[in-house]
N, C-alpha and C positions, 0 to 999 in steps of 0.2 A: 389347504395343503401347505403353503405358505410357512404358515406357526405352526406345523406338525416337524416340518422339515427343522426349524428355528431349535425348533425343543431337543430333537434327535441329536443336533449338534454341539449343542452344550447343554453337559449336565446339570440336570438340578441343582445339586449342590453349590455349582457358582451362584445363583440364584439367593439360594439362603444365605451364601457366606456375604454377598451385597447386600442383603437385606441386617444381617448383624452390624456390618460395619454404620451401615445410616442410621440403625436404632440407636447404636451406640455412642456417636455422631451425636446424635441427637439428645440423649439424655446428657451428654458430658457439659456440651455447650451450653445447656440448660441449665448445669449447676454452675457454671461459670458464670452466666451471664445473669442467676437469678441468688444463687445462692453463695458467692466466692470463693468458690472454688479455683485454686492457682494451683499447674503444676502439668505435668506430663503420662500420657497412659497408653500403654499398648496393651495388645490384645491380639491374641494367635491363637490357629488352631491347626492341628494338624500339622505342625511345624511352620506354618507359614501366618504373615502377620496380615491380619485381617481387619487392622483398624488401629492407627497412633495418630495421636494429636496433643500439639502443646499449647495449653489453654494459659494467659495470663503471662505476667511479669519474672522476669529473672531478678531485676534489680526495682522495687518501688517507686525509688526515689528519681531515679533514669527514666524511666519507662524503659527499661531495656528487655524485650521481649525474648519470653523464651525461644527456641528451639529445640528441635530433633536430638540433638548435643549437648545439651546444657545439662550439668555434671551437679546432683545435690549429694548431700549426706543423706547414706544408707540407714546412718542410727542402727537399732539391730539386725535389721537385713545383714548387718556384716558377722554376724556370728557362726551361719554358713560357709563366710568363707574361709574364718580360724578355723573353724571343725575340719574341713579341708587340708590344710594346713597341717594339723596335726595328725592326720590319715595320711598323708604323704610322709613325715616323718615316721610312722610308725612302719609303711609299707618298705622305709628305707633302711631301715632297725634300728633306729635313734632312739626310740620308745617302745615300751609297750602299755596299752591302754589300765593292764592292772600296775602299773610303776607308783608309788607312793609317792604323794608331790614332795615330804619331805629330801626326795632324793634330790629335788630340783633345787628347794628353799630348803635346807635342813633346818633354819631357825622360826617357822611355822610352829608354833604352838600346838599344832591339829596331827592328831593321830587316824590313822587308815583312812584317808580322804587319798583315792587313786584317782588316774586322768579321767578316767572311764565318767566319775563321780561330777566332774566340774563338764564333762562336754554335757551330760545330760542333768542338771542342775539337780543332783541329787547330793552335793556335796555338805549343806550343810551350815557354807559360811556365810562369816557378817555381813552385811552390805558394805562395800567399801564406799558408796554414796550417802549415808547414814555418817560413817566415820568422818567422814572429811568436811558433811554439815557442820558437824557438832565442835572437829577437834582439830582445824586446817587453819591456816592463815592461811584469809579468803583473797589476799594480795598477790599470791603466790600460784603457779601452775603446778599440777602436781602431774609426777609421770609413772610408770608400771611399778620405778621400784617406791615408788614412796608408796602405792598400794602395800608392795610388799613389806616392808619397813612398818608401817602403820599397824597392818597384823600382826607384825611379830609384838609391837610392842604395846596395842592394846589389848591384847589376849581375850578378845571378847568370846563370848561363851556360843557355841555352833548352836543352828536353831533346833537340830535336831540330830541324830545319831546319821552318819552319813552310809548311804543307800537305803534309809529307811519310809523316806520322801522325799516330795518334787518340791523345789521351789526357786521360782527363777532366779538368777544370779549373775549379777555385770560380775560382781567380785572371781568366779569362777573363769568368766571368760577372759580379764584379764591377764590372769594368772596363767592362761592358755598360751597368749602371745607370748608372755615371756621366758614358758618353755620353748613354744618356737626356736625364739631365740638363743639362748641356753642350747639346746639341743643342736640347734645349726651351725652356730659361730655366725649369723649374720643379723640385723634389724629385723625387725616384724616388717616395716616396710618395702626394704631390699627382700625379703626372701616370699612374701608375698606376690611381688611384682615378677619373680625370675621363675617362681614355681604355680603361680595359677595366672592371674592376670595375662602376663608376654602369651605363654603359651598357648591360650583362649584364643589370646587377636581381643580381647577387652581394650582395646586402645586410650577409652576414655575413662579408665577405671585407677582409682589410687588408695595411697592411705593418705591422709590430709588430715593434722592433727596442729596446724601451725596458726591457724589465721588471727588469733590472740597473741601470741610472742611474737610473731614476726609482722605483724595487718598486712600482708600478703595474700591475693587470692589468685586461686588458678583460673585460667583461659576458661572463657565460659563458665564461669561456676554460676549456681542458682543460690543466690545468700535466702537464709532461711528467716521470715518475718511472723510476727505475731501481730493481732489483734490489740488495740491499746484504746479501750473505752470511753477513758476521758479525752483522749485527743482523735478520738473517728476516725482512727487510719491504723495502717500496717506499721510497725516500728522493727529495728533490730531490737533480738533481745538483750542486748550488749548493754544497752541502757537503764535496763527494767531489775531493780533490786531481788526480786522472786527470781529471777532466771542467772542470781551469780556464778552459777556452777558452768553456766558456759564458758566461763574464764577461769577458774579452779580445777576444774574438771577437765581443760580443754588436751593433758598432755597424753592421756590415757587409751588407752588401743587396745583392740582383742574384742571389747564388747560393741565395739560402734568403730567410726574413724573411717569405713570403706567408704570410698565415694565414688558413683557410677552415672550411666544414665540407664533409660527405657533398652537403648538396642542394645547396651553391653550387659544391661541381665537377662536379656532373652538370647544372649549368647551364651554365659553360665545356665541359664535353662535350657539349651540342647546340650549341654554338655554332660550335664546332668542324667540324658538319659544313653550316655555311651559311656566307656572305661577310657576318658581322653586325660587324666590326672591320676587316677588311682585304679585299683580293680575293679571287676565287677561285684566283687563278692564283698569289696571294702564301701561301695557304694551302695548296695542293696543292705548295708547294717548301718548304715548314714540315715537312710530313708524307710528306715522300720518303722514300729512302733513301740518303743523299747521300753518307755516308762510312762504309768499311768499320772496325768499331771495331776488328776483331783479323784479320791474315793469314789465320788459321786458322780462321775461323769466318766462311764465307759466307752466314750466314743476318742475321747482328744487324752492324745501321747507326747510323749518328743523322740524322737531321733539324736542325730549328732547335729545342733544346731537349727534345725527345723523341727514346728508343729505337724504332727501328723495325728490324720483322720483315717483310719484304715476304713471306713465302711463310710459311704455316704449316698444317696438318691444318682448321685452321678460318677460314681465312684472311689477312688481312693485319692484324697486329699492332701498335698503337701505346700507348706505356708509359713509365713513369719511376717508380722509388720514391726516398725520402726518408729519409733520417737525420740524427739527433741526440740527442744527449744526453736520453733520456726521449721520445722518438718514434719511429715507423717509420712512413711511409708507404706509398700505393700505387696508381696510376690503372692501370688496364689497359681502352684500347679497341680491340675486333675487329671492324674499322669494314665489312668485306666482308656480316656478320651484324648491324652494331648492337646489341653485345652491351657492355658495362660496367660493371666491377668497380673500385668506390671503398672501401680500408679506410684507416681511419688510428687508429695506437694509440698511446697514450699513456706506456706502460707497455713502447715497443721488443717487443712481442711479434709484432708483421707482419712475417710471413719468406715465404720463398719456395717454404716449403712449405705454409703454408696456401694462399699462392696458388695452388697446384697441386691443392690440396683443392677451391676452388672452383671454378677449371675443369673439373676432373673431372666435379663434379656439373653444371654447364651441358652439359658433352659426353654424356652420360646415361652414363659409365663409374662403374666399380666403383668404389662407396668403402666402408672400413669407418666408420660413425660413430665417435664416440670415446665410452668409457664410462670408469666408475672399477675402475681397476685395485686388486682387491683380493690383496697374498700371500697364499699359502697354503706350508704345510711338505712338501716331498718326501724321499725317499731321496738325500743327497747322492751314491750311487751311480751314480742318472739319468745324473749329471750326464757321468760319463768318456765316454758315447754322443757325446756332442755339442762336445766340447772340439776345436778343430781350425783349420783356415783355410777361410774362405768368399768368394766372389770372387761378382760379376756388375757394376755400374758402381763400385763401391769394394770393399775386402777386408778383411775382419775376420776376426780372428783371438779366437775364445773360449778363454777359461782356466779354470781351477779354482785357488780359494784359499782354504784354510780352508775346506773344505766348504760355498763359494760359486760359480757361475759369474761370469765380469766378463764386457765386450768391452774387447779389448787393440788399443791402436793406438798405433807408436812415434809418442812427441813429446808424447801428453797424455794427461791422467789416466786410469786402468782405470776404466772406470762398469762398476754392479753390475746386471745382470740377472734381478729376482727374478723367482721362477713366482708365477702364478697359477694353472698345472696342473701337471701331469705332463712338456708339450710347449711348452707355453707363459712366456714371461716377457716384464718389460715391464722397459724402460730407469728405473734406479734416479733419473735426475736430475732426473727431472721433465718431458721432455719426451714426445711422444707417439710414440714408436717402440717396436716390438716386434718380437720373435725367434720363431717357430713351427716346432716340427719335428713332421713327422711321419716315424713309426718302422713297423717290421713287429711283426711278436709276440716280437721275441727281443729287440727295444728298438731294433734297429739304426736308422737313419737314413735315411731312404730319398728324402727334397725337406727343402728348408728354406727357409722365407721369412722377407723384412724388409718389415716394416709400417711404413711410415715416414709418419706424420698420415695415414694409412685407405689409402693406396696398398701394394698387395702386389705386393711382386716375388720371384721365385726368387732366391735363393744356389745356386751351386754350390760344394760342395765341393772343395779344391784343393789338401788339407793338411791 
């Protein structure tokens, strides 16, 4: 009677949303503490957040650990909130979305490329990150209008007639802020801060484009680190010749430059689903599916600034993640459920296989958690049973060398596959994928899976 009465009292539902947060809990930790993963993740449903935690370092070289506050670079997560931006100005009749940008930059070389064109990267133009490779004094910061300047005066050739396809474009989005601008009389960062940000209650949210001219950083900030090979540790990339652009590139806004935490973008995600900036009507053409990004793929669109999935197993799909140099991003909302997953790491370890970890777990499917993968020493024998080609959405082809198994794949390196059993082995690089066979009594082969971050799927044999 006891636990009848227990159950009547509280609903189920508390039940399962405990049970999420400890799965969740549980895997994240897992990739922290097995795979290095650094960085911050919430998770909500129903508008209510059902699971945040800040796993690893803000600062490396400090140990300065994160928290709940600690403020990274959005990367392109910020192009939602130009699109914004520019949906307020147009709501204000500063613009209209068919306006020809030459109205903005008359000295554009580019004919019939409207705003409409650059929010949903059907515009056409060059990569201003190609340009500034190739044709920038790399000593120098460059800022929106040297984009502008750049275009007018390398006249590079558009990659394709504009609205005729999709292809992504920083060059469009910058070009965005500086209508902002232009059209307001004020900064992209002042008129950001006075027209979405303040008004939110985003307290911890900015535009931050200085930390190379000025080596100033804001309160709390999470500096963004990479991997560094030959020295086995985290580094800025400030230092690392491949990653110049972080300092040539640093002056530029519109395509990246927001900087937020976990609880100020699950505050722009309730906001997102009321008319608290813009209309209803200007917000429900935000969050369309307005253009298809690939021939070949009729499921994924964009909107103004976000991926959109109109159809998906759990509804309708709205998304965007974020790169650079010492970050990865990640917003996913499944707005049919009011479901939303906010990661953002500091340390480039949000891939798109965790996010597939965490869906899993929201969908109640199978995951394995992640543990520490200990070798152990077998019969290099075993190993001829399993040497072969294996196929189901990619193919791998296992070897034997030196009384090791790898996985072989033309083009890049052989990674080494140690056991941890008999059947079992775990990918040598450090990531979380695994190989399992199971055999009959004579050793033979009989199923073989890949575990790729807790998801198992079949291999078949095919070679």
């Amino acid at each position: 009677m006891k636990k009848i009465c227990f159950l009547l009292l509280f609903p189920v539902t508390l039940f399962a949303q405990k049970n999420y947060s400890s799965l969740l809990r549980q895997f994240m930790t897992g990739q922290h503490d097995y795979y290095r993963f650094n960085g911050n993740v919430l998770v909500a449903k129903g508008g209510k957040i059902i699971y945040q935690q800040d796993l690893g370092y803000a600062d490396f070289n400090t140990k300065r650990p994160l928290n709940d506050s600690s403020v990274f670079e959005m990367a392109s997560l910020s192009k939602q909130f130009t699109a914004m931006g520019i949906m307020i100005c147009k709501e204000r009749g500063l613009l209209s979305y068919d306006d020809n940008i030459k109205k903005f930059f008359p000295g554009l070389p580019y004919d019939n490329i409207n705003v409409r064109n650059l929010l949903t990267h059907t515009s056409g133009l060059p990569a201003y990150e190609d340009q500034f490779e190739k044709h920038w004094d790399h000593q120098k910061i460059a800022y929106n209008k040297d984009v502008i300047e750049m275009l007018q005066q390398r006249k590079d050739t558009l990659f394709f007639k504009p609205g005729s396809k999709w292809k992504y474009s920083n060059t469009g989005y910058s070009l965005l802020a500086s209508i902002i601008e232009k059209v307001s009389d004020m900064s992209y960062n002042d008129f950001m801060a006075k027209n979405i940000f303040q008004p939110l209650g985003m307290t911890h949210t900015f535009i931050y484009n200085t930390r190379r001219s000025t080596g100033k950083f804001p309160a709390n900030y999470a500096l963004g680190y990479t991997y560094s090979d030959s020295l086995k540790r985290y580094i800025l990339p400030d230092s690392v010749t491949r990653y110049n652009m972080v300092y040539y590139l640093d002056g530029i806004v519109g395509d990246g430059c927001v900087n937020s935490t976990t609880g100020d973008l699950f505050i722009w995600d309730r906001a997102l689903y009321k008319n608290k900036l813009v209309s209803a009507s200007s917000l429900t053409e935000m969050l369309s599916p307005l253009v298809q990004r690939s021939p070949g793929d009729s499921t994924g669109f964009y909107g103004f600034g976000v991926m959109v999935e109109p159809v998906s197993p759990r509804g309708k799909v709205i998304s965007h993640t974020g790169s650079w140099p010492g970050y990865n991003t990640l917003l996913v909302r499944r707005t049919d459920i009011d479901e939303t997953i906010i990661a953002l790491s500091n340390n480039e370890t949000m891939n798109g296989n965790l996010r597939a970890g965490l869906e899993s777990i929201l969908a109640d499917e199978d995951l394995l958690m992640p543990y520490e993968h200990k070798e152990v020493k077998i019969d290099p024998a075993l190993l001829d049973h399993y040497v072969g080609k294996y196929s189901a959405f990619l193919t791998l082809v296992f070897i034997k060398k030196d009384g090791k198994l790898y996985r072989h794949r033309d083009g890049t390196p052989d990674i080494e596959l140690k056991p941890e059993s008999n059947t079992k082995f775990f990918y040598g690089d450090g990531t979380d994928r695994q190989i399992e066979f199971e055999v009959d009594s004579t050793g033979k082969v009989i199923k073989t899976w890949f575990i790729n971050t807790g998801q198992k799927g079949e291999l078949k044999r095919v070679g």
